[in-house]
C-alpha positions in Angstrom: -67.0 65.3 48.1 -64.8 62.6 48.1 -61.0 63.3 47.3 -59.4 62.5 44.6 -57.2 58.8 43.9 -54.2 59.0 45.8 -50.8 57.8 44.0 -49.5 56.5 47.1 -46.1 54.4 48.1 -46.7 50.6 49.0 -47.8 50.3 52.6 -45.3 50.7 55.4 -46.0 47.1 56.1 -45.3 45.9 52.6 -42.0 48.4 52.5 -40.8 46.9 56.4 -40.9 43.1 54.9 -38.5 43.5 51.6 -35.3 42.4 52.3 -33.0 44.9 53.2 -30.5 44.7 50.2 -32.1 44.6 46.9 -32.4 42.0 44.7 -29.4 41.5 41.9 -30.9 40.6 38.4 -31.1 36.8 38.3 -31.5 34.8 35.1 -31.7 31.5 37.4 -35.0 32.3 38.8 -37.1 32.6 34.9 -40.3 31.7 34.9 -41.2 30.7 30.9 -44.9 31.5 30.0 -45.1 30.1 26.4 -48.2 31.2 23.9 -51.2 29.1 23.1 -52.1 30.2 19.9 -48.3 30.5 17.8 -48.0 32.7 14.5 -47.2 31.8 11.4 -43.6 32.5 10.1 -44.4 35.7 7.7 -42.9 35.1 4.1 -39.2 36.3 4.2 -39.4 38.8 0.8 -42.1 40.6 3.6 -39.8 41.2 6.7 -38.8 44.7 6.2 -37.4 45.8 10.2 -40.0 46.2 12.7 -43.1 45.5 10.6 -43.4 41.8 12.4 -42.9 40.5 16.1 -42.2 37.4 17.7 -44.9 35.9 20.0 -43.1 36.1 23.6 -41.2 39.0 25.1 -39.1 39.1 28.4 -40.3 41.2 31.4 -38.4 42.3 34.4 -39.8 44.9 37.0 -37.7 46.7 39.2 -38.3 48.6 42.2 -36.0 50.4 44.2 -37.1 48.8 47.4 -37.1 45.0 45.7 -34.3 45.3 43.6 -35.4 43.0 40.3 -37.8 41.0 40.2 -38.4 37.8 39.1 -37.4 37.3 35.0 -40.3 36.4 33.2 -41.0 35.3 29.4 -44.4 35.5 28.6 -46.6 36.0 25.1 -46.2 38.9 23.7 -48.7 41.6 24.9 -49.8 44.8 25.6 -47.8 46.9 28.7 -50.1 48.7 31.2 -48.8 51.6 32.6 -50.3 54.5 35.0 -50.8 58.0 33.2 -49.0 59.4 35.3 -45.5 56.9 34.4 -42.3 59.1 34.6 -41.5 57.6 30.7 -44.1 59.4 29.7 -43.8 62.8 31.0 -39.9 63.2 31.6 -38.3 60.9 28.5 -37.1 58.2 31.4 -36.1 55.3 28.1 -33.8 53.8 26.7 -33.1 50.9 24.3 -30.8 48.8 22.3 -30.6 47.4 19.0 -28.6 43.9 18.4 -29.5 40.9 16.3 -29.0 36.8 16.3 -28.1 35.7 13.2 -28.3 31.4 12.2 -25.2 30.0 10.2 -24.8 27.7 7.8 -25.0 24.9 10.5 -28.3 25.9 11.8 -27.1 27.2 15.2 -27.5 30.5 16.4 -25.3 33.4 17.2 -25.2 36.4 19.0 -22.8 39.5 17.1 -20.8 41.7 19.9 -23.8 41.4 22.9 -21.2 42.3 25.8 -20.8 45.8 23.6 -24.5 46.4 23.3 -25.1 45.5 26.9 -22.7 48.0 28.2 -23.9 50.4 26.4 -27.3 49.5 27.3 -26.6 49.7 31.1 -24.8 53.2 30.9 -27.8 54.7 28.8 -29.7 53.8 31.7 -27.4 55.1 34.0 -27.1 58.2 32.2 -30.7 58.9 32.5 -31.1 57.6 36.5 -32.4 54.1 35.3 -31.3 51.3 37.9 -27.9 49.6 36.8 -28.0 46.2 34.7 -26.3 42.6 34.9 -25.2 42.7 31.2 -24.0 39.0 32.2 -27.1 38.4 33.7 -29.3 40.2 31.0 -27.6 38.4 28.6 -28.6 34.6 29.9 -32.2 35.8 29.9 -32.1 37.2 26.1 -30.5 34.0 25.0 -33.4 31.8 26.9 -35.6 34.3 25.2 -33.8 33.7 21.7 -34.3 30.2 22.3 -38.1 30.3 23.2 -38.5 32.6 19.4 -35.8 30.5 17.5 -38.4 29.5 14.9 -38.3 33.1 13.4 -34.8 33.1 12.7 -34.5 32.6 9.3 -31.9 30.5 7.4 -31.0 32.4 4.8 -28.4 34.9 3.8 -29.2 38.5 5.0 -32.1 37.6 7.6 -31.7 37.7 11.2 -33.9 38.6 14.2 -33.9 42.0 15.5 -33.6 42.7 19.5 -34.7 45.7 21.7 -34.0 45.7 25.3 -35.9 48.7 26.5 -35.7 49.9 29.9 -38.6 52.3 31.4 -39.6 54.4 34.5 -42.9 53.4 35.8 -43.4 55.1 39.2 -46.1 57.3 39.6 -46.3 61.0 40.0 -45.7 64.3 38.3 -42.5 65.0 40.5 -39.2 65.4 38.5 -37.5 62.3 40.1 -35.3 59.9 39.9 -37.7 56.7 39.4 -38.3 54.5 42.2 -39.6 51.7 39.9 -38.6 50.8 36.0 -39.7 47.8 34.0 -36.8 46.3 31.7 -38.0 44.6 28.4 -37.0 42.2 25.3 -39.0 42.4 22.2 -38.2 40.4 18.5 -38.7 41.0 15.2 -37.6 39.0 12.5 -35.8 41.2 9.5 -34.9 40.5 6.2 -32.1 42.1 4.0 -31.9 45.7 4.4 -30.4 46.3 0.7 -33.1 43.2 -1.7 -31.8 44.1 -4.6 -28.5 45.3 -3.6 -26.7 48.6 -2.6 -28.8 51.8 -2.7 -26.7 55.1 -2.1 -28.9 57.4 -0.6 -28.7 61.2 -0.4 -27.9 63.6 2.4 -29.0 67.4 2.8 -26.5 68.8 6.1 -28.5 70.5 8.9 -26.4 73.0 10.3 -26.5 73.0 14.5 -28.0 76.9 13.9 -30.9 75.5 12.7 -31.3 71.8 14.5 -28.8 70.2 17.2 -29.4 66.5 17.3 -26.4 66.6 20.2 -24.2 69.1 21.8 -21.6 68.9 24.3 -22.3 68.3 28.2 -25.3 66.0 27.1 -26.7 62.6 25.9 -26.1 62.2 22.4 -23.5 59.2 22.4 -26.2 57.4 24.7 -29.3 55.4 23.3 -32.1 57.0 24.6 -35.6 58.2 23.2 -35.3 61.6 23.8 -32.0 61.7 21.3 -34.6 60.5 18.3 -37.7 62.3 18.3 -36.4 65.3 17.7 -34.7 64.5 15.1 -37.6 63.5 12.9 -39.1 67.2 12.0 -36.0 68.4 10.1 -35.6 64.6 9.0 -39.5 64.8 7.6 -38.5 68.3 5.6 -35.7 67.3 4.4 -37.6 64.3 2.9 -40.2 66.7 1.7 -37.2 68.3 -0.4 -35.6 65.0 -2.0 -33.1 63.8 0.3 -33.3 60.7 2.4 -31.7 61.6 5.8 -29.8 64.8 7.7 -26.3 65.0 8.1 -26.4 66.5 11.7 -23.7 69.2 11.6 -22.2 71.1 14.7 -20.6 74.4 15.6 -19.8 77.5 13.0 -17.1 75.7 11.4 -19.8 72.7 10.7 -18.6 70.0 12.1 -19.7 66.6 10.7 -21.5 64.3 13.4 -23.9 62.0 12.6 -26.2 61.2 9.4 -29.7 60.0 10.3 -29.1 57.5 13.3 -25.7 56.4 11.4 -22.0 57.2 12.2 -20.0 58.0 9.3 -17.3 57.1 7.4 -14.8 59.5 4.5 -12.3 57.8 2.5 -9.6 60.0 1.2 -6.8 60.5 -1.3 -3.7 62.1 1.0 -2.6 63.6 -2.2 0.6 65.0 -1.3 1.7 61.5 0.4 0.5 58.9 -2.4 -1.6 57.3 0.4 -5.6 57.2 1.4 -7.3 57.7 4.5 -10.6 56.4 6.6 -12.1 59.2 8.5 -14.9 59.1 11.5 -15.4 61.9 14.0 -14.2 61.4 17.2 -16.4 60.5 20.1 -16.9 63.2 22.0 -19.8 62.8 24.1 -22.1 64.1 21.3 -21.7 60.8 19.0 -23.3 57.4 19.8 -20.1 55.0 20.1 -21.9 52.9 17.0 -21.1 48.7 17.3 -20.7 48.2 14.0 -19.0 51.8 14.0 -16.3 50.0 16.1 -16.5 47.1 13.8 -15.3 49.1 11.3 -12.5 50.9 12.7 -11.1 47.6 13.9 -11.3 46.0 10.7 -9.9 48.7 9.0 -6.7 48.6 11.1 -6.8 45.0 10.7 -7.0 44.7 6.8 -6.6 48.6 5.2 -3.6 50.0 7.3 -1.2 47.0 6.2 -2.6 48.4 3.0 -1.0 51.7 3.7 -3.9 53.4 4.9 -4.1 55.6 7.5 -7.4 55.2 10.1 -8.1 58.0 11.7 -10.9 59.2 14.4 -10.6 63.2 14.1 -13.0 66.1 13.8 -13.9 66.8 10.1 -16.1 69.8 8.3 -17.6 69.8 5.1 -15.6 72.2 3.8 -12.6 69.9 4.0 -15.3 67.1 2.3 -16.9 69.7 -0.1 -12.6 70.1 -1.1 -12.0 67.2 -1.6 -14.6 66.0 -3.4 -13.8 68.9 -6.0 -10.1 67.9 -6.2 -11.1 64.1 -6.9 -9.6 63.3 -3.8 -13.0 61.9 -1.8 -13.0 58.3 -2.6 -16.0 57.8 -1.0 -18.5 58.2 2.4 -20.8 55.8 3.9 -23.0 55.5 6.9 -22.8 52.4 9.5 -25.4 51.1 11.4 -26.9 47.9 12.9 -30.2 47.9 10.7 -27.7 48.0 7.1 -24.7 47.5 8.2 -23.2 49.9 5.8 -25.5 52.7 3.9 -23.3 54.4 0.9 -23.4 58.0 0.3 -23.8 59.4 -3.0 -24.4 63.3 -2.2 -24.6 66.2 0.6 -26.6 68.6 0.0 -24.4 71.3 1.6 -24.9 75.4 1.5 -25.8 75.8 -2.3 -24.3 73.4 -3.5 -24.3 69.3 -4.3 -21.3 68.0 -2.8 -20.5 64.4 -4.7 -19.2 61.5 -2.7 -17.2 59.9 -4.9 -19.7 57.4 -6.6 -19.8 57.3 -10.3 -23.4 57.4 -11.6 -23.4 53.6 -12.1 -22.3 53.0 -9.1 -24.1 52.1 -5.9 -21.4 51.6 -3.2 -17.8 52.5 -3.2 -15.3 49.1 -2.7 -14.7 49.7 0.7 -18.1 49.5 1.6 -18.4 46.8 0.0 -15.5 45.2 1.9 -16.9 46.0 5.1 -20.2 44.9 4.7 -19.0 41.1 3.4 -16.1 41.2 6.0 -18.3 41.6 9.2 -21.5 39.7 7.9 -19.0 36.5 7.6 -18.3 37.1 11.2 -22.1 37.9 11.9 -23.0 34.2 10.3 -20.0 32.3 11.6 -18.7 32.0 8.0 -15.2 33.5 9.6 -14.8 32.2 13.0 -14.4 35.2 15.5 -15.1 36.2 19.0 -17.4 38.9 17.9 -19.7 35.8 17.2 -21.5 34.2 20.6 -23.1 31.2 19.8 -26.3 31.5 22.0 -25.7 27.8 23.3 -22.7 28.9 24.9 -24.9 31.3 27.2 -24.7 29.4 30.1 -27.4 30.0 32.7 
């Protein structure tokens, strides 16, 4: 009987003539593969995130032998991996979410890429991925953009969605590091998350006793698979009882983390001072350091603290919101995130009881929600000029 397939290393041969330092990513050496058959634009009131792709995606392998290889764009198309492919068995992903938006002069522009990238790379790191180029990474996305541009819609509230996504693909059952990955760029042209305008959506709190989506010593402020599907079984019940997304809670005292995959924000009367305050939990290693999180903190120190507000990054529990919100003084809470930007809050489901969030029943959003979203989607469209804008031009290669 013969034995069975052997998953064996490259030949000592092939492994003798790579070059003995491995190769840095290099967006100089892309090879462009365009599509012969291109798809048609789908209708703008249809793009709702993910449903549609682009027709090219970006490739790079890496090996740990090799370094990168070369950068390739070719059509979009399925990835063969063997069965045996450490993502598959061990959770060895990662990804990013970012988006190009067009302006009003019909170029296009990259919001806060450096941020994503960096993130990007220590996700990977995080998880024994090979380190990335952010600088070189970010050349080939923009050549990438540029192949795709068509998609990119002209219109207020459209842009294209990106997703770097970074893989182990060596072979075997061992618990290793991987000795080989394959990085990739995929598009998908999206639409307005909110079509008809703001649409406060409701929370039921999961206490940590029940489900952790994070906890400390591990990888919950890093962007990889194995923080999501998890998540979706208590997200699925609570769905099954009337509420949209969890509010991931942690510790006895209920500390407020995350709600769905959004960080969140409390306003606040400070009754005793006259003043108001913008709240976010801290990041603590079990919070995902949010871009448009950040967005928001530094805008609110821009604009609300000459305001008299106080911005603060601090641990806060429900019972301090459930307080609050019975005293009048919870103004209002909101989720951030790269898909809407800003989500409002309009109840927790918390305990037994229905904690409100400050909106009155005609209202969708609360005004500093408001503000947010319109301040950073003028920065996002190059309506206000800001360096939180890259115009994808200015990529050089």
């Amino acid at each position: 009987m013969a034995p069975g397939i052997l998953l064996s290393s490259p030949p000592l041969a092939a492994v003798t003539s790579q070059p003995s330092t491995p190769a840095r990513l290099d967006a100089s050496c892309l090879r462009v593969t365009r599509t012969k058959q291109s798809s048609a634009i789908p209708p703008a009131h249809d793009l709702a995130f993910g449903k549609y792709v682009t027709d090219h995606m970006l490739q790079v392998e890496w090996s740990q032998i090799r370094g990168w290889h070369q950068p390739r764009i070719v059509p979009y198309q399925d990835i063969r991996l063997d069965p045996t492919a450490g993502v598959f068995h061990y959770g060895f992903e990662c990804f990013e979410g970012m988006k190009v938006y067009r302006d009003a002069g019909g170029h296009l522009r990259f919001f806060r890429p450096v941020m994503n990238l960096d993130r990007f790379s220590k996700s990977a790191l995080r998880i024994a991925l090979p380190s990335l180029d952010g600088v070189e990474l970010l050349k080939l996305i923009a050549e990438f953009v540029k192949v795709d541009e068509r998609f990119v819609l002209a219109q207020p509230g459209y842009s294209l969605y990106l997703r770097p996504v970074l893989v182990g693909t060596s072979r075997g059952l061992g618990v290793t590091a991987p000795t080989s990955a394959l990085l990739y760029v995929i598009a998908s042209p999206v639409g307005a998350y909110y079509t008809t305008g703001f649409k406060p959506i409701l929370l039921e709190a999961t206490s940590s006793r029940h489900a952790t989506r994070a906890w400390p010593g591990g990888a919950g402020n890093q962007k990889i698979g194995g923080n999501y599907a998890p998540s979706i079984g208590p997200e699925k019940a609570a769905q099954a009882r009337g509420f949209h997304q969890c509010l991931w809670l942690f510790g006895d005292d209920d500390a407020i983390t995350e709600a769905g995959t959004m960080n969140l924000f409390i306003a606040l009367k400070i009754q005793d001072q006259g003043r108001h305050e913008l709240v976010t939990p801290p990041l603590d290693g079990t919070i995902l350091p949010g871009v448009t999180r950040d967005c928001v903190l530094s805008l609110a120190r821009e604009r609300l603290v000459p305001r008299g507000w106080r911005v603060c990054e601090r641990k806060i529990c429900m019972a301090e919101v459930s307080e609050a919100s019975k005293t009048g003084n919870l103004v209002e809470v909101f989720g951030t995130g790269t898909a809407a930007v800003v989500s409002p809050i309009r109840a927790i489901k918390w305990q037994e009881q229905l904690v409100e969030c400050g909106l009155s029943p005609h209202q969708n959003a609360g005004k500093i929600a408001m503000w947010m979203k319109e301040w950073i989607e003028a920065r996002q469209y190059g309506i206000e000029e800001h360096e939180w804008s890259v115009a994808v031009d200015h990529v050089s290669q």
